[in-house]
N, C-alpha and C positions, 0 to 999 in steps of 0.2 A: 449635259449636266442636269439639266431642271429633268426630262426625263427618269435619269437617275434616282432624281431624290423623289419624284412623284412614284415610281417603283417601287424603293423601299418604304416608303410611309404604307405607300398601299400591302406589302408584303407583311407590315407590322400592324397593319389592320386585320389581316386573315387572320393571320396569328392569335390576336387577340378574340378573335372571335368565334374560334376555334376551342377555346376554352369553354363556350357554351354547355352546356347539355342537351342531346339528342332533342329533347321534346322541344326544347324553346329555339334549336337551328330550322325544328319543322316548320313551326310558326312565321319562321321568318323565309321558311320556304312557300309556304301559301300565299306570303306577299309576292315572294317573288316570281310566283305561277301568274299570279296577278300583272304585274307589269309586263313579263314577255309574252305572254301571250293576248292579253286585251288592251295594252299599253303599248306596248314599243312592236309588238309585229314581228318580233321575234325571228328573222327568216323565216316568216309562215309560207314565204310561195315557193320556196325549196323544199320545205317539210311536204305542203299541197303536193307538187309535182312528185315528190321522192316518192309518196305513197300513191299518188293518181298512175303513175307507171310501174309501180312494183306491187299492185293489187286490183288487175283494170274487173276482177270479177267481184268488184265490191261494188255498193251505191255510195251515194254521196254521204248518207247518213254514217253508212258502217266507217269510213275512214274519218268523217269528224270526231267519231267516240277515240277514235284510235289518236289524231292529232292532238287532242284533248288530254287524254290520257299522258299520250309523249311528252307536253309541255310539265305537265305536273312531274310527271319521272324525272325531268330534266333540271328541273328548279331543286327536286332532291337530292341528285347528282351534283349537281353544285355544291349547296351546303355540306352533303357528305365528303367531296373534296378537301373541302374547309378544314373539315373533321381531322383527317389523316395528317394535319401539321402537329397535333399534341395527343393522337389517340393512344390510348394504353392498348398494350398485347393482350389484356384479359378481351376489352371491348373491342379488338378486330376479331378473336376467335368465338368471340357471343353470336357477332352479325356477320361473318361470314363462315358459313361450318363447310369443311372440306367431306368429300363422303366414302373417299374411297382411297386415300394418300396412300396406304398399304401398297396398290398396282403399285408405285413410285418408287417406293422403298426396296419392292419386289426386284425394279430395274435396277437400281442402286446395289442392292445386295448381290446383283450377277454382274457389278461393272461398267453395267451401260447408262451413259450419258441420255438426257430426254429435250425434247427442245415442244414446248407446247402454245400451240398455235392458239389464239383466243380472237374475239371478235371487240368493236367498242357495244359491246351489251350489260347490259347489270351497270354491277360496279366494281369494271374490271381491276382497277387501282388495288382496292382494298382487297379482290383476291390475290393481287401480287401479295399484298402484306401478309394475308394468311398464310402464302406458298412459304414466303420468307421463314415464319416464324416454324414451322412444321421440321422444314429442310436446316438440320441443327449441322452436320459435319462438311456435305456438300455444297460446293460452291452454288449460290441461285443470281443469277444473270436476267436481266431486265434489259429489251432493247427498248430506247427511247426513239420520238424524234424531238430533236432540239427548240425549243421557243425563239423565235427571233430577238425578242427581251432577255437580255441575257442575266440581268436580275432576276424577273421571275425562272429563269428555265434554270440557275445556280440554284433558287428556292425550292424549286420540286424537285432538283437532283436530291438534295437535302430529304426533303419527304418519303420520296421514294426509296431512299436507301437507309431507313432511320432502323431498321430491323435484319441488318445487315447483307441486304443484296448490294450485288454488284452490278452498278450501271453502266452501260454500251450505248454512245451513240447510233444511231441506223449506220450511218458514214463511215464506221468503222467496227462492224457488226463482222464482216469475214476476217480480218486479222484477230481483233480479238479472242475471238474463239478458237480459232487455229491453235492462240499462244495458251488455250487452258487444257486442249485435247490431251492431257495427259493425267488431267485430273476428273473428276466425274462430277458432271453438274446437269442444271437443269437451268436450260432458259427458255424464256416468256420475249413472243412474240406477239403484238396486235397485228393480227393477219389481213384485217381488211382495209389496211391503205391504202390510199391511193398513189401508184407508182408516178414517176416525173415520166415526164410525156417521153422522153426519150427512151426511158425503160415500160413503157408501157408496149411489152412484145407479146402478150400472151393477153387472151379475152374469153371468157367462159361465160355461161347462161346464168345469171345471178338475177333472182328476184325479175324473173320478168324481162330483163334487159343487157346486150352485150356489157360486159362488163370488165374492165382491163383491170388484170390481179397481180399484184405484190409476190413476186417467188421468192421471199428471202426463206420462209419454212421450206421449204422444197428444196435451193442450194445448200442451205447449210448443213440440214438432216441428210445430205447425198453425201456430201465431202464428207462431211466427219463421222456417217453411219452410226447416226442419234434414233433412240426410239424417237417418233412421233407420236404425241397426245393430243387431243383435243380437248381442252380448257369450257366445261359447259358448264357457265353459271346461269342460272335461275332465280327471280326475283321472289320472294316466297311471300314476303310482305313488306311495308314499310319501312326499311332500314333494315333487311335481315335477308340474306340470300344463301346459295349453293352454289358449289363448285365441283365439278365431279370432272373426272379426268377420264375421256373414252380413248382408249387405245387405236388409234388406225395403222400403223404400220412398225414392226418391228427389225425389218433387215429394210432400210432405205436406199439402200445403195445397191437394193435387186426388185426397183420400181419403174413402172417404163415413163417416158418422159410426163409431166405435169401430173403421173396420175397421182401423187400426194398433193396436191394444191387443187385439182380437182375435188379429191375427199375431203379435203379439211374446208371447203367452201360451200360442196354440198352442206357438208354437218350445220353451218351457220347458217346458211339458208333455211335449213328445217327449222333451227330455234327461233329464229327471225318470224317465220312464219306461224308458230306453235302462241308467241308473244309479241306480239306485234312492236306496240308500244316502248318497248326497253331497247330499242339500239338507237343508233346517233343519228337520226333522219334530217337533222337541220347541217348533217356533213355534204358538205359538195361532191358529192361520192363520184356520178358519171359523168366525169368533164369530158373522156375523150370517147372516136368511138373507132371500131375496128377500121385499119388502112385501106378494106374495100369498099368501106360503107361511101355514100355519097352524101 
């Protein structure tokens, strides 16, 4: 019960602070760069390791600018979060501009269903919201993973679908869509979760390191023979990004095994590398490692 109520006070705190404006969430994002990273420590020795293994031809210099860097983006990432509990439609299409929605409309206009694969890069949230707002007759599908709080995770269901998408847990990501394959939609996947150990069957060369990858883009887009896109946003500056949607495969279901989850990981791998700084480095990305490994 006390849980509960310490929840929602706290979910009536975003809320509230969420009203802010842009420039004064910033401010209180430079505090907050302040605390995680020279106060609290932030998971700095998983950030250190995440990049000491996934950039071993750097010096020590070059990935401190880079951690550095990451902690600020991430305290914006925060507050922009915040953001998205009361943002107006005009101000997600100001700071996130789509650049090519047309390819979408293109699939739509012939029929075809898209399912697009994205990384935690940018601020993938708020491109949901743009995809949302863009996508006016077709269905748009957001898979989640659930919060253990189930306060906060009813709260972001809320956020998340305040521009009318429609939310899928991961847990029930293959029935769902099964039950819309008759309609034409378009869903958003975070493609680089980390799978539960027991689904962790498949491992590719990511950033450096065996890496056990997520095939829910890869199953879904085969059964149901969805275009597959890949969702490439770009930080362009402070609170204002890009989304552009790169076409990888068009007939899915005449792919040979992983080779879409291959492509759609390459692609993040490149952004990854192009911007170092903008993806979730303080996630526990490589827990396991391949069944031959010792």
């Amino acid at each position: 019960m006390l849980t509960k109520i310490l929840s929602k006070l706290g979910i009536a705190m975003l809320y509230l602070i969420s009203f802010l404006p842009f420039w004064l969430l910033y401010k209180i994002s430079d505090l907050l760069f302040i605390v995680l990273y020279h106060v609290m420590h932030y998971r700095r020795d998983v950030v250190q390791a995440n990049l000491r293994n996934s950039f071993p031809e750097k010096n020590g210099a070059e990935l401190k600018v880079i951690e550095k860097e990451y902690y600020s983006y991430l305290a914006d990432l925060s507050v922009e979060t915040v953001k998205l509990f009361t943002i107006s439609e005009k101000e997600v299409m100001k700071r996130m501009r789509c650049t090519n929605f047309d390819l979408i409309q293109g699939y739509f206009a012939q029929g075809k269903s898209v399912i697009g694969a994205l990384g935690h890069y940018g601020n993938w949230e708020l491109a949901a919201h743009c995809l949302s707002l863009l996508t006016q007759t077709e269905r748009r599908i957001i898979v989640y993973k659930p919060l253990t709080n189930k306060t906060f995770d009813n709260a972001f269901i809320k956020v998340r679908s305040r521009f009318g998408a429609t939310l899928v847990a991961m847990q029930n990501t293959m029935r769902t869509l099964v039950s819309y394959k008759k309609e034409t939609t378009i869903s958003v996947l975070v493609s680089d979760q980390t799978p539960v150990q027991s689904e962790a069957n498949y491992f590719t060369e990511f950033l450096n390191q065996p890496t056990a990858v997520f095939l829910g883009v890869e199953k879904l887009s085969k059964l149901l023979n969805n275009v597959v896109v890949f969702c490439d946003i770009r930080r362009i500056k402070r609170g204002y990004y890009t989304v552009t949607f790169v076409p990888l495969f068009d007939d899915a279901k005449n792919t040979a095994e992983y080779e879409i989850t291959r492509e759609h990981v390459r692609y993040l791998e490149n952004v990854i590398k192009q911007e170092p700084a903008y993806w979730l480095w303080s996630h526990k990305r490589w827990k396991f490692t391949p069944p031959h490994s010792n």
